[in-house]
N, C-alpha and C positions, 0 to 999 in steps of 0.2 A: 882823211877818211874817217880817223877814228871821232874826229871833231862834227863831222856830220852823222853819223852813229848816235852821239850822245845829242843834237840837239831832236834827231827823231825819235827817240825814246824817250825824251822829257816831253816829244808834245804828244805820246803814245796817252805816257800816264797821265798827260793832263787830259785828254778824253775821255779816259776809263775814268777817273776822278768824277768828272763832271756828268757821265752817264751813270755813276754808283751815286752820287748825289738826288739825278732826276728820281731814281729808282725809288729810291729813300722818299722823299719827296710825296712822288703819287701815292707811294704804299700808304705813307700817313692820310691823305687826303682820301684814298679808298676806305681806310676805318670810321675816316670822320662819316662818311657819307653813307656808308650801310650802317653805323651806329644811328645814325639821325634819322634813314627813310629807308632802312631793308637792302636784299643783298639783288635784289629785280632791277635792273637797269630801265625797264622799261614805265617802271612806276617810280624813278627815281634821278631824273634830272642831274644830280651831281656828280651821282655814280655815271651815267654815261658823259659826263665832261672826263673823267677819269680812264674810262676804257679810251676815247678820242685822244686826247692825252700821250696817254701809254704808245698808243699805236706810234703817234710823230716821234717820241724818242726811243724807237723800238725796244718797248720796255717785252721781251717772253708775254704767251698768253698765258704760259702756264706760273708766271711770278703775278701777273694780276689776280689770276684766280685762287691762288694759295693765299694773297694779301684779301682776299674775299673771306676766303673760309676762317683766317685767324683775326678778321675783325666781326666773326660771327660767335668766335668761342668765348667762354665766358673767363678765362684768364688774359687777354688782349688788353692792353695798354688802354686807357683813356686818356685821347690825348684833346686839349684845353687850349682853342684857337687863341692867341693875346698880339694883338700890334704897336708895337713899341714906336714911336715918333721919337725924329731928335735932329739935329745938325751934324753933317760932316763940318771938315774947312771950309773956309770962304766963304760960309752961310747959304751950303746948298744943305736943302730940305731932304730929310730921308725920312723913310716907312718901311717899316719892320715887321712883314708878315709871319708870324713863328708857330709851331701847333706841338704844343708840351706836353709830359706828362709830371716835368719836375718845373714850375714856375719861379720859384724862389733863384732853381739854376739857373734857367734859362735868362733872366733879368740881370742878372751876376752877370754872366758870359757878353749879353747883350752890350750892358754899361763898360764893361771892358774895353770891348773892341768900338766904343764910341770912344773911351777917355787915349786908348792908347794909338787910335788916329788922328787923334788933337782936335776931336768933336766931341758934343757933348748929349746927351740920353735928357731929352722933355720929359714935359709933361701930358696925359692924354690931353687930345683937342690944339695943341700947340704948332702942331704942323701941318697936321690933319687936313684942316681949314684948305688948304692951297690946294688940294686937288678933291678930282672930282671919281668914285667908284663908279665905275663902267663894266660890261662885259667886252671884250675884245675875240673875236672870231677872224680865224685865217684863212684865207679860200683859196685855190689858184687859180693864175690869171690867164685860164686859156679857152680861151673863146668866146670872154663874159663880156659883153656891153656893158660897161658902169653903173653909164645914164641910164639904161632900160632896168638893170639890178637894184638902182638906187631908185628909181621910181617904186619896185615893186614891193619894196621892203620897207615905204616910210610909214605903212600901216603899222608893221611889225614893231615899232619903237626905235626904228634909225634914228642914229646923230649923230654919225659919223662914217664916210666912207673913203679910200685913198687907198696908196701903193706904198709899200714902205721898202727899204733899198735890194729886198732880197725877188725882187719881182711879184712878190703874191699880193691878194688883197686884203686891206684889213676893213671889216665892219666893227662898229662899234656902237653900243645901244645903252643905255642906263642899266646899272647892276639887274635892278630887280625885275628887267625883259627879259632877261636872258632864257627866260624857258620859251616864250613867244618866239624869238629869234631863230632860236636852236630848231624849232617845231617849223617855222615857214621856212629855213634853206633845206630841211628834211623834204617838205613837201615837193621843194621847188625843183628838188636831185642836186642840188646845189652840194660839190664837195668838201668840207670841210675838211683843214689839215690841223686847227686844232683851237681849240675854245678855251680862254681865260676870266677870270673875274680880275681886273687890274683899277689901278689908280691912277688917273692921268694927271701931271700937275697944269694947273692954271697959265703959269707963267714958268720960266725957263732962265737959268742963271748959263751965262758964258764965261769962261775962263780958258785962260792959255795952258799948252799943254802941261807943263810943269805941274801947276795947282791943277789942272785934270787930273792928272795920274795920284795925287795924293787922296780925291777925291775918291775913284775909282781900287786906289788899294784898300780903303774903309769900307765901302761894298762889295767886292773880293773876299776880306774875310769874313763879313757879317755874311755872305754867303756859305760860306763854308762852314758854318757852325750846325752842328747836325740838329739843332731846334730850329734852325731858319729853312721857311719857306721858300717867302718871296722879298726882296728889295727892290723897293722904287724909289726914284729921286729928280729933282727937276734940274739936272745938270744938264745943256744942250748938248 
């Protein structure tokens, strides 16, 4: 009994972990985006990927709206988007989304946890190359024709659309559609559960579990570094 106790309280905190992370996370991405286009969702495209956002990993409206007001006041953090490239093991590709306000640390910490999972921290443009910036938009998949959705949207900057294992659907458009995108599934009533700006790599490394997992504890904790955004990587 007390053995099942303890493994449900470690995967309590690894929830709360991972929801105080998201938290963190949007809260920076809400400063970047009312420092750069105001605190109007409506005139401000980035900021409403931010409230959409929030909503999917039930971030409070009232923690959105406080990370509103203290990225309007004039002692708020300026925080300095920087993406770091480099190799885990086995010569899988990683990307390093981070939004700072100490770069010096953030690079430090970065290079660390590249040297101490037996990978290594590029150079810009070094890995970069292999994938492609996209927006990615999550819909659910209830009652959507595809085909009829995918025809309707190739105006809108489609190039991408499919099911990914959790049932929903994913669109996918070149980074710099994405207000186009966002604007025609508004129009369409089309639900959106939640809109990224991501990296898709080109091509895709396979390995057996063993080297998976050593792969995946090197984006584990480049996750958990509280400058780290986002981590992409072309591991299958």
């Amino acid at each position: 009994m007390g053995r099942i106790f303890e493994v449900r309280k470690s995967a309590m905190f690894a929830r709360w972990d991972k929801m105080a992370k998201n938290f963190t996370r949007i809260g920076k991405e809400i400063a970047i985006a009312v420092k750069a286009a105001g605190p109007d969702p409506e005139n401000n495209p980035a900021l409403r990927r931010c409230y959409l956002n929030a909503k999917a990993c039930n971030m409070p409206k009232d923690r959105v709206e406080a990370a509103i007001k203290r990225a309007m006041g004039k002692d708020t953090s300026n925080y300095e988007e920087i993406m770091y490239e480099g190799y885990a093991p086995h010569g899988v590709a990683v990307l390093v989304e981070t939004a700072t306000d100490n770069p010096t640390r953030t690079v430090a910490n970065v290079r660390m946890h590249f040297t101490k999972g037996h990978g290594s921290l590029g150079t810009t443009g070094s890995v970069a190359f292999g994938f492609t910036h996209m927006a990615e938009f999550k819909i659910k998949n209830e009652g959507v024709d595809v085909d009829e959705l995918e025809l309707d949207l190739i105006d809108f900057g489609l190039e991408d659309i499919g099911e990914n294992t959790e049932g929903q659907i994913i669109i996918r458009t070149a980074f710099n559609e994405y207000g186009n995108m966002s604007k025609a599934l508004e129009n369409k009533k089309v639900e959106v559960i939640s809109a990224e700006l991501t990296w898709v790599p080109a091509n895709t490394v396979e390995l057996d579990e063993e080297k998976s997992n050593e792969v995946l504890k090197l984006v584990d904790n480049l996750e958990q570094d509280e400058d780290v955004q986002k981590v992409f990587h072309n591991l299958k």
